[in-house]
C-alpha positions in Angstrom: 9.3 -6.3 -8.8 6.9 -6.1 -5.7 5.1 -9.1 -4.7 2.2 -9.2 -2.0 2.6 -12.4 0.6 1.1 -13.8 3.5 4.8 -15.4 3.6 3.4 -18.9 4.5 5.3 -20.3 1.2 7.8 -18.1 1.1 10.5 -21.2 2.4 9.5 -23.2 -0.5 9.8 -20.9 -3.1 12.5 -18.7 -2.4 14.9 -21.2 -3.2 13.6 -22.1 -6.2 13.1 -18.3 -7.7 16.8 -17.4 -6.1 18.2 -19.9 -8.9 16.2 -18.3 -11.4 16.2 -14.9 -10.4 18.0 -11.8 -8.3 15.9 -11.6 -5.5 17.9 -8.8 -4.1 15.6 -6.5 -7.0 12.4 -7.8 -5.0 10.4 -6.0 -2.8 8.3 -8.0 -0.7 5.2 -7.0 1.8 4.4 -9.7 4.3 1.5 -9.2 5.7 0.2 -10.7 8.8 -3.0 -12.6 9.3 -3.8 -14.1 12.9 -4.9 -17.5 13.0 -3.3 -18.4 9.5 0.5 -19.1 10.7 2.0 -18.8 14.3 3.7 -14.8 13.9 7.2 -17.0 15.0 6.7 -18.9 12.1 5.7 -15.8 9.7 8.7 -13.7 11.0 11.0 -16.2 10.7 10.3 -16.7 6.7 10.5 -13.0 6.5 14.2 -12.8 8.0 15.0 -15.7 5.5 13.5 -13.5 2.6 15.5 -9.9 3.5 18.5 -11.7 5.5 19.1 -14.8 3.0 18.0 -13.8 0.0 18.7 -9.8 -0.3 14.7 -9.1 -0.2 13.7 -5.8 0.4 11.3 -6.9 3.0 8.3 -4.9 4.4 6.3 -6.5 7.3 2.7 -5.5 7.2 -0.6 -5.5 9.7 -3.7 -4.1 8.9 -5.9 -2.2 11.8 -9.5 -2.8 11.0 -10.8 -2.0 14.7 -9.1 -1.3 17.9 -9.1 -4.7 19.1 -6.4 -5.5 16.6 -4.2 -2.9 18.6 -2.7 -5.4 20.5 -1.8 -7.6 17.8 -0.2 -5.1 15.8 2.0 -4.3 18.6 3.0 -7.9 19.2 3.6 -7.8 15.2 5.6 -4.8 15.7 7.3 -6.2 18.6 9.1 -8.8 16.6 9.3 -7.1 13.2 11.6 -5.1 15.3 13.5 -7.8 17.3 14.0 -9.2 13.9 15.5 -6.4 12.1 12.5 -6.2 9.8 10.8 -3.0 8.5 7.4 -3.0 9.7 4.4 -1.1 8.4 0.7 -1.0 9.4 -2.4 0.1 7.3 -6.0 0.9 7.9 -8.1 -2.0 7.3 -10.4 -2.3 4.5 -13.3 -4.3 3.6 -12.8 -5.9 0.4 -16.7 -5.9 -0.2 -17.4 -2.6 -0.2 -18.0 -1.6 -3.8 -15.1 1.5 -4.8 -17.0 3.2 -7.2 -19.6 4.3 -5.1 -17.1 5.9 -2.3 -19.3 9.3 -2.4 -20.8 9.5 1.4 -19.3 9.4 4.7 -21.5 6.1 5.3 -20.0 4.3 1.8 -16.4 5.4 3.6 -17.1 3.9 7.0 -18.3 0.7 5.6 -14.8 0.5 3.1 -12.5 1.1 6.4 -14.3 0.2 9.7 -12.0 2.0 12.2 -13.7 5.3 10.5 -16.2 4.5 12.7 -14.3 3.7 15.9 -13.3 6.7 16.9 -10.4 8.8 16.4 -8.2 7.3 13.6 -4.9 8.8 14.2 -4.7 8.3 17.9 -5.5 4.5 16.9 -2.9 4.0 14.6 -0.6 5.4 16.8 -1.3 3.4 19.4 -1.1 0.3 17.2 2.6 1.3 16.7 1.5 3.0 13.1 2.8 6.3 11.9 0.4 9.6 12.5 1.6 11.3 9.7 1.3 8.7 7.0 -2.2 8.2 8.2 -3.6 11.4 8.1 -2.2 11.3 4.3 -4.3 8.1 3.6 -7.6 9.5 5.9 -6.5 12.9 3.3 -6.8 10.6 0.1 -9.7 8.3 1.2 -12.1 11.3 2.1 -11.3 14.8 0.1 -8.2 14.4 -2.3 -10.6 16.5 -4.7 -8.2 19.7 -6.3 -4.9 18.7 -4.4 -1.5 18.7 -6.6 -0.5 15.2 -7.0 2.4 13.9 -9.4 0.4 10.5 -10.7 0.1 10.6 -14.5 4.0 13.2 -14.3 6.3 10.2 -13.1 3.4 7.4 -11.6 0.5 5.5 -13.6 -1.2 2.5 -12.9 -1.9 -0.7 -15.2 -5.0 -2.4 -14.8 -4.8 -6.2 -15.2 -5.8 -5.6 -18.8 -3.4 -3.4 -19.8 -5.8 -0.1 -19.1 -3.6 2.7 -18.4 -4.6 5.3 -16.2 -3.2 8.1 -14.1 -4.1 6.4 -10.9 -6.0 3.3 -9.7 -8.5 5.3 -8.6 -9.0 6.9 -11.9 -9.4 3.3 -13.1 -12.3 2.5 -11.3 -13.8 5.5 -12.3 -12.7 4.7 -15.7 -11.6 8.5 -16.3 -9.0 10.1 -18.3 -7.8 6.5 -19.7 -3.8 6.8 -21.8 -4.8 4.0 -23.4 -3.6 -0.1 -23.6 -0.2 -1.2 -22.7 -0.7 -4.3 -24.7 -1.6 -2.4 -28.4 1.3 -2.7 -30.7 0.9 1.3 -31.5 0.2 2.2 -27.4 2.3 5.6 -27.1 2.4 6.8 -23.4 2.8 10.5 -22.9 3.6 11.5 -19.5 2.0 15.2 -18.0 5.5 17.6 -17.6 4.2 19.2 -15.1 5.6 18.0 -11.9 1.6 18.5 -10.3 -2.0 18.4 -11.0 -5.1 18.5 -9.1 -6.6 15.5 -8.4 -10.6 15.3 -9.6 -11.7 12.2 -7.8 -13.7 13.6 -4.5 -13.2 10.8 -2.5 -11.8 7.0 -2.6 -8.1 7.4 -3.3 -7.2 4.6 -0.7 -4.2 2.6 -2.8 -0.9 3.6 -0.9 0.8 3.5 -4.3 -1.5 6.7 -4.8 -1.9 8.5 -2.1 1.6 8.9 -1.2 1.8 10.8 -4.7 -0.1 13.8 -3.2 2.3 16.9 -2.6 1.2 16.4 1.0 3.0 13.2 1.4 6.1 14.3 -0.6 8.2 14.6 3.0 7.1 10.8 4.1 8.3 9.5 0.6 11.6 8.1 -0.1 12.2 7.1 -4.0 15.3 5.8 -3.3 14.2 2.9 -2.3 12.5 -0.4 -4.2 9.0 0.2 -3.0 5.8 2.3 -4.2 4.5 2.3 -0.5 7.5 2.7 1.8 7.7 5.5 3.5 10.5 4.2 6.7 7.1 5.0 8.7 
């Protein structure tokens, strides 16, 4: 199971799930938002989570601008002190409406450090990986006709049960398997290893864009994430 967390509860309810559960078959990104919890505090719950209770323990930052370089540093700074994995994303804003990701404009406004610059150079200066990022820039602006395995060993469930290839396929609402939740739902998985993808832009979900045959050497699947890549 893979759980999303600012970690700012995570002291409370770890010990109650850990007598319910095996925590040691959770994945958990933590990611850090300044001015909601001191980062002592935040990296302290997530040593707890990977060193007390057998998490598999991502620690995430998000780069929206370049004025959240430092702070990704300082995130990455003590991610690493701590012995925890540390990962950083582009930033996206959550208002931007996904189905219309068509122009360079629609793209810009989605992830705002598209229009600060050079992307790559600010990532890596953020402490990010290069290579996973020009994978994700790859997926958000022209994924259109590249082999990608989603829908041969990856779909996506929508929180209604819609199944689709990808979650970008289900906000386009193309190709849809069918519901998880039917009695009679059947899924039948492509044998082909890859297909092209026909969504031209907007494939910004980690989950999917690392299934593109041009982020097959950044990908470990041995390991109980979606979007780890040991970046």
């Amino acid at each position: 199971m893979e759980l999303v967390s600012n970690a700012s509860l995570l002291t409370r309810r770890l010990p109650v799930l850990g007598r319910q559960a095996n925590l040691g078959k959770v994945s958990l990104w933590l990611t850090w938002h300044e001015g909601q919890m001191s980062l002592k505090t935040f990296i302290a719950a997530a040593a707890v989570a990977q060193d007390v209770y057998g998490c598999f323990v991502v620690v995430n930052t998000l780069l929206f601008t370049p004025a959240d370089t430092d702070a990704a540093r300082r995130v990455k700074a003590a991610a690493d002190d701590a012995g925890l994995r540390f990962n950083l994303d582009l930033g996206y804003d959550p208002s931007a409406p996904s189905d219309t990701f068509t122009h360079a404009d629609d793209l810009a406004r989605a992830v705002p450090l598209l229009g600060a610059g050079n992307v790559v150079d600010a990532v890596r200066a953020a402490g990010g990986d290069a290579a996973l990022t020009q994978v994700a820039l790859t997926g958000l602006t022209a994924p259109e006709g590249l082999p990608c395995r989603a829908g041969h060993d990856y779909v996506f469930i929508d929180i209604h049960g819609q199944v689709y290839r990808c979650s970008r396929y289900s906000v386009l609402d193309r190709e849809r398997y069918g519901n998880a939740l039917d009695p009679d739902f059947d899924l039948t998985l492509r044998p082909q290893t890859w297909a092209p993808c026909g969504a031209a832009t907007g494939c910004c979900n980690k989950e999917d864009f690392l299934n593109l045959q041009a982020a097959e050497p950044l990908r470990e699947r041995d390991v109980p994430s979606l979007g780890w890549t040991d970046a």
